[in-house]
N, C-alpha and C positions, 0 to 999 in steps of 0.2 A: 515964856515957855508954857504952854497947854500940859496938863496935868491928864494922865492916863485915867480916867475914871469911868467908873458902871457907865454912867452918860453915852462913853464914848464906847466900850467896849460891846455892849448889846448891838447896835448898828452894824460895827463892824462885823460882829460873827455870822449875823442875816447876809447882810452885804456878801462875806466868802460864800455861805453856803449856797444862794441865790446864783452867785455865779459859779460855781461849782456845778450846780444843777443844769444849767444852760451848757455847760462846757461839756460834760460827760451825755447830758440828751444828744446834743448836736455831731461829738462826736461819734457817739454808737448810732446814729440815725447814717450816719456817711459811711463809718469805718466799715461796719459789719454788712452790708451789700456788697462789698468787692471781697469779702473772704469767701462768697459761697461758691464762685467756681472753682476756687483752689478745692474745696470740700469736696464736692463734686469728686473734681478730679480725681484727688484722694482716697475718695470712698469706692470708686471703678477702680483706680488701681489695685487695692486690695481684697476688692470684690474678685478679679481676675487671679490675683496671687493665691485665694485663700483655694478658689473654684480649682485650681491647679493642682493643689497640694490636697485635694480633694479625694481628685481623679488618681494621683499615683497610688493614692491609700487606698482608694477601691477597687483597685487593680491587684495590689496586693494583699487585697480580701478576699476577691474572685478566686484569686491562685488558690489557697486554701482550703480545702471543703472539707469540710468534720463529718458528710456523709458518709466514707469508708469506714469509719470507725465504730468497730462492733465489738 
């Protein structure tokens, strides 16, 4: 039975981190190209929501005029 030792443990830790490295490039190099339309989307849908809630508050600013006031 091989005995656990420094020998064996430094390799191994390179070995994880080396593929660790390859596995998180690879994945963020695929993953993160298919979130951007969702983003997109996202970011117009709320661009619209916010443009909205905009327009009723400036409407109920118009209404208002602090000119009368003497």
């Amino acid at each position: 039975m091989a005995q656990f030792e420094v020998l064996i443990v430094f390799p191994l830790i390179w070995a994880l981190l080396i593929t660790l490295f390859f596995h998180y490039k690879l994945s963020i190099e695929f993953t993160i190209p298919t979130f951007f339309g969702t983003k997109k989307f996202r970011e117009k849908k709320l661009q619209s929501s916010v443009s909205k809630f905009l327009i009723k508050n400036s409407r109920v600013e118009l209404d208002c005029s602090y000119t009368n006031a003497n």
